[in-house]
C-alpha positions as CSV (number, residue, x, y, z in Angstrom):
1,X,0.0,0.0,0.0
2,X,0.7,3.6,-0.6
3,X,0.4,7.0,1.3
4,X,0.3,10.3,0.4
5,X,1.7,13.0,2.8
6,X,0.1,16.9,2.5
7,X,3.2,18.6,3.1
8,X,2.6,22.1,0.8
9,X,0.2,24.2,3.0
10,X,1.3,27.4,4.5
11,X,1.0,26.8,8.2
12,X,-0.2,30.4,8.5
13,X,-0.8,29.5,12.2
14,X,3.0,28.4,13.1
15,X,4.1,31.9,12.6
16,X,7.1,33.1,12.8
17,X,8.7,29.6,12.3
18,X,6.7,29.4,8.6
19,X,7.8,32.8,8.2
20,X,11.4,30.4,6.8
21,X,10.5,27.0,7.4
22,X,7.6,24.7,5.8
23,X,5.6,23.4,8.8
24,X,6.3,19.6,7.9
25,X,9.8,20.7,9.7
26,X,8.3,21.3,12.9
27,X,10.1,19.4,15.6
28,X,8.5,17.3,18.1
29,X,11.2,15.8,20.8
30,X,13.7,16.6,17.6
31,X,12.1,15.2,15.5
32,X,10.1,16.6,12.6
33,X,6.4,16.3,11.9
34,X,7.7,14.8,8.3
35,X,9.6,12.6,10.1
36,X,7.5,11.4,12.6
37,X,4.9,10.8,9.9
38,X,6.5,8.6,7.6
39,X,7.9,7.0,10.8
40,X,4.0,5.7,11.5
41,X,3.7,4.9,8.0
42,X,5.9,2.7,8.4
43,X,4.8,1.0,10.9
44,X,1.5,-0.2,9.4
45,X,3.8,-1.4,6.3
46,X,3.9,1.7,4.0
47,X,6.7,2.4,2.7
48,X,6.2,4.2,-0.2
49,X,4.9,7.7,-0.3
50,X,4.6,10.8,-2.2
51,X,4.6,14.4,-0.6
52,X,3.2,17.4,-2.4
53,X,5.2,20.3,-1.6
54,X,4.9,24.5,-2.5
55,X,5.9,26.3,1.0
56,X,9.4,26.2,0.8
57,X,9.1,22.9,-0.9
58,X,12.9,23.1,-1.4
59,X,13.7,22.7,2.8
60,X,11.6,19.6,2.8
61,X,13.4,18.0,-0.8
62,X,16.6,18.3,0.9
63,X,15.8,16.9,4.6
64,X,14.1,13.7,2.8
65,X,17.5,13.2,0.5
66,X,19.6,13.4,3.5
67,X,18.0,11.2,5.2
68,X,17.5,9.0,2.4
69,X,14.0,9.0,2.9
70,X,13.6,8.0,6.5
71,X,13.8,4.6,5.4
72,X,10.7,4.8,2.6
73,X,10.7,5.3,-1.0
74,X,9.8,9.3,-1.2
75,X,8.9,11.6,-4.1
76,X,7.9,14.8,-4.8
77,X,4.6,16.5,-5.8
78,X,5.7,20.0,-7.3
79,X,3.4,22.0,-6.4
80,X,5.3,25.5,-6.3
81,X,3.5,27.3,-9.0
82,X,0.0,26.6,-7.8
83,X,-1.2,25.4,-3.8
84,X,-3.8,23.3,-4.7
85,X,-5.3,22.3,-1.4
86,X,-6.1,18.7,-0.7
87,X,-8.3,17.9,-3.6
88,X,-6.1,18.8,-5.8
89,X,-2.8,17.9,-4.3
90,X,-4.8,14.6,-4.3
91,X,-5.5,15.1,-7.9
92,X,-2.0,16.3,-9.6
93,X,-0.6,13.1,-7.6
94,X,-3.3,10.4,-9.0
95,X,-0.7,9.0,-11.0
96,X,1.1,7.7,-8.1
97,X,-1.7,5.4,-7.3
98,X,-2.5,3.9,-10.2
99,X,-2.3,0.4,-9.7
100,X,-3.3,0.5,-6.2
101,X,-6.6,-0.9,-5.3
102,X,-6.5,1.5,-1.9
103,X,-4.3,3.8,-0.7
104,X,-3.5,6.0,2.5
105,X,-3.8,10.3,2.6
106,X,-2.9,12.2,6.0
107,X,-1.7,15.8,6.9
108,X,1.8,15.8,7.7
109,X,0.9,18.7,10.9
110,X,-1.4,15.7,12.8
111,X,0.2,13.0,15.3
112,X,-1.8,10.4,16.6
113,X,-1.4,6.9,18.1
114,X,-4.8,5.8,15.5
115,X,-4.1,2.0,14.8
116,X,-4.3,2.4,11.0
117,X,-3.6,-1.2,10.2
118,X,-7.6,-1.7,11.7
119,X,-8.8,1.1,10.1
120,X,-7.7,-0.2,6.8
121,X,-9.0,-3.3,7.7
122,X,-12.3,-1.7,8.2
123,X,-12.1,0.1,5.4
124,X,-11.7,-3.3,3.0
125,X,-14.6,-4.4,4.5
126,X,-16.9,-1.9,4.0
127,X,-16.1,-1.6,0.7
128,X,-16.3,1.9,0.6
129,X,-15.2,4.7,-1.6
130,X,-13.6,6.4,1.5
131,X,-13.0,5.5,4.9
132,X,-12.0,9.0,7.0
133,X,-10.8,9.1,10.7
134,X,-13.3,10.8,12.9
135,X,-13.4,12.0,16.7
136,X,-15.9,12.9,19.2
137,X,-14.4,16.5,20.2
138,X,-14.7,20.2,19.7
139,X,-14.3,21.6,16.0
140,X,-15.3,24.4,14.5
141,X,-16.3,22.7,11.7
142,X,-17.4,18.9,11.9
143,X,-18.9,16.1,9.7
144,X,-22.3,14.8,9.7
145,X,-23.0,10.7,9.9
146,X,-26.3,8.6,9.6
147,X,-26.8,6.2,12.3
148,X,-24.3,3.6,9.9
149,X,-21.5,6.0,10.0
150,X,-22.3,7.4,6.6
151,X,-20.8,10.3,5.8
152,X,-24.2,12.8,5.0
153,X,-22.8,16.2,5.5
154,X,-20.9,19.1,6.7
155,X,-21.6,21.9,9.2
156,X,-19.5,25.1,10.4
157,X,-20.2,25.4,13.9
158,X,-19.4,28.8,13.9
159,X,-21.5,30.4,11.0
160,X,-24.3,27.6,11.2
161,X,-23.7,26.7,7.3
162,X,-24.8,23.3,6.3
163,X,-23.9,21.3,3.2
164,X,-26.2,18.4,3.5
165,X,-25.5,15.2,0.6
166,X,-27.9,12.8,2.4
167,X,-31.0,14.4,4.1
168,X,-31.3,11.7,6.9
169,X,-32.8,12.1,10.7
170,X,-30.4,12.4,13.5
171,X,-27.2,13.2,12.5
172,X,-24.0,12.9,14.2
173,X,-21.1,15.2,13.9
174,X,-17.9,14.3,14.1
175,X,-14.6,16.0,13.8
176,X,-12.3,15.2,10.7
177,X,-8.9,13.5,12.0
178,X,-7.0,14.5,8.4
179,X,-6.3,10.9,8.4
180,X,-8.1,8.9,5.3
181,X,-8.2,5.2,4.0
182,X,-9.6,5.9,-0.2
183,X,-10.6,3.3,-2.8
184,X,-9.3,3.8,-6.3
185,X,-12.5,4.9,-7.1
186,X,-12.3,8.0,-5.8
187,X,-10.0,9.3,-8.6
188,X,-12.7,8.2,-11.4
189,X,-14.0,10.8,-13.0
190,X,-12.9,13.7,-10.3
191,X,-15.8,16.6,-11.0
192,X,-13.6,19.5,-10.0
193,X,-10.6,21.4,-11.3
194,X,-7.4,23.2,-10.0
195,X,-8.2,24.2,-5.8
196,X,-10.1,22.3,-4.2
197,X,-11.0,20.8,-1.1
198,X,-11.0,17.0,-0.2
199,X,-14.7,17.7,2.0
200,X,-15.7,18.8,-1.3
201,X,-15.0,15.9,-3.1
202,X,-16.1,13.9,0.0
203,X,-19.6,15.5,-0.3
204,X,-20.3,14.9,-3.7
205,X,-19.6,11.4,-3.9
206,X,-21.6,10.2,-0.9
207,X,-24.9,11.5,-2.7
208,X,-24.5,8.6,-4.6
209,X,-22.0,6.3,-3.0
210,X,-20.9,5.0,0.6
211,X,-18.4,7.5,2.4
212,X,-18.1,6.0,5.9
213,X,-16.4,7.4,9.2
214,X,-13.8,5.4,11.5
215,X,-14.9,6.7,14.9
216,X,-11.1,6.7,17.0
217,X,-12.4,8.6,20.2
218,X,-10.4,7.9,22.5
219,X,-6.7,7.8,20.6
220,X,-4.4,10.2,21.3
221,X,-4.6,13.2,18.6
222,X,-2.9,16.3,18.1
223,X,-3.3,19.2,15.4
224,X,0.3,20.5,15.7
225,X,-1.1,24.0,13.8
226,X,-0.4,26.3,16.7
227,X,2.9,27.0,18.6
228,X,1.3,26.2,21.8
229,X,0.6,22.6,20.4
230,X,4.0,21.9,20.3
231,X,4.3,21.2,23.8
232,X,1.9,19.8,24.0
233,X,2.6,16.9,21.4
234,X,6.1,17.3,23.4
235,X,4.5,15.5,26.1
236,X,2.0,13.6,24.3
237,X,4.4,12.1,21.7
238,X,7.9,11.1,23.4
């Protein structure tokens, strides 16, 4: 199996360090986010991923060439000229995954002790387009799932908007883990161009087809987006 690694965002909310760093260099007990990353990868048997890169995409080329990939087989989407958010870093880097039946896509700025071999397994029996890592916790904006675990919708706790795919009684949100399990299927016939969002894409396939949520409440998560996180994911992560 494969994995793909969203490496190329801003990280607007690590300032100053993204002021001359990309935020996959974060350290966590000196190690990097990047690092730590392909590091659990790794342990669930992937060891080959790509990482799309823009934000001083450079910094993170060199750090994975001299350390000769962590110990994976590492390459590079270039996405300097255009940040194309998650659907279509996802997009530009279909190629990658072309003869896999599944394949793993996380945010590099997220640690977590998830046991992703079980949600893969999950996943393969489900037989779903898209298996995504859920929590029970505060978010400002969350997922909506039928009593199944079918993904249904989206909601921004903070404006009240809803996107609703499924209109279904008593819906559950969830907060998105940036950790997802996706069938090949998910890169037939891909509806949208250039930036994009992932939730997007998520949305408009589970009108028609089975997008299902891996509840984890419980695991240890961290968004590592703020400088007070670090610590944190210091004491979480050691």
């Amino acid at each position: 199996m494969k994995a793909m690694l969203f490496a190329a965002g801003l990280g607007t909310r690590l300032k100053p360090f993204t002021d001359h760093y990309p935020k996959a260099l974060v350290e966590v007990n000196n190690k990097t986010l990047l690092e730590h990353n392909i590091r659990y990868l790794q342990r669930f048997g992937i060891y080959e991923v790509i990482v799309n890169v823009h934000h001083f995409a450079s910094k993170i080329e060199d750090i994975l060439f001299e350390n000769d990939g962590f110990g994976s087989d590492v390459i590079f989407s270039d996405e300097r000229n255009e940040l194309l958010e998650t659907g279509g870093g996802l997009k530009k880097a279909a190629f990658f995954f072309s003869n896999e039946a599944d394949f793993v896509v996380m945010n590099v700025d997220i640690l977590t002790n998830l046991d992703l071999g079980k949600m893969i397994s999950a996943h393969n029996e489900s037989n779903a387009f898209g298996t995504l890592a859920v929590m029970k916790r505060e978010s400002s904006r969350q997922l909506l799932f039928n009593g199944n675990m079918h993904l249904c919708g989206w909601i921004n706790n903070k404006t009240n908007e809803e996107r609703i795919s499924r209109r279904e009684p008593n819906l559950q949100p969830f907060a998105f883990s940036g950790i997802q399990v996706l069938s090949q299927k998910v890169l037939t016939d891909i509806p949208f161009q250039g930036k994009f969002s992932l939730i997007d894409l998520y949305l408009h396939l589970a009108k028609n087809n089975t997008i299902i949520g891996y509840d984890h409440s419980g695991n240890l998560f961290i968004d590592v987006g703020k400088p007070e996180s670090i610590e944190k994911a210091e004491y979480l992560f050691q």
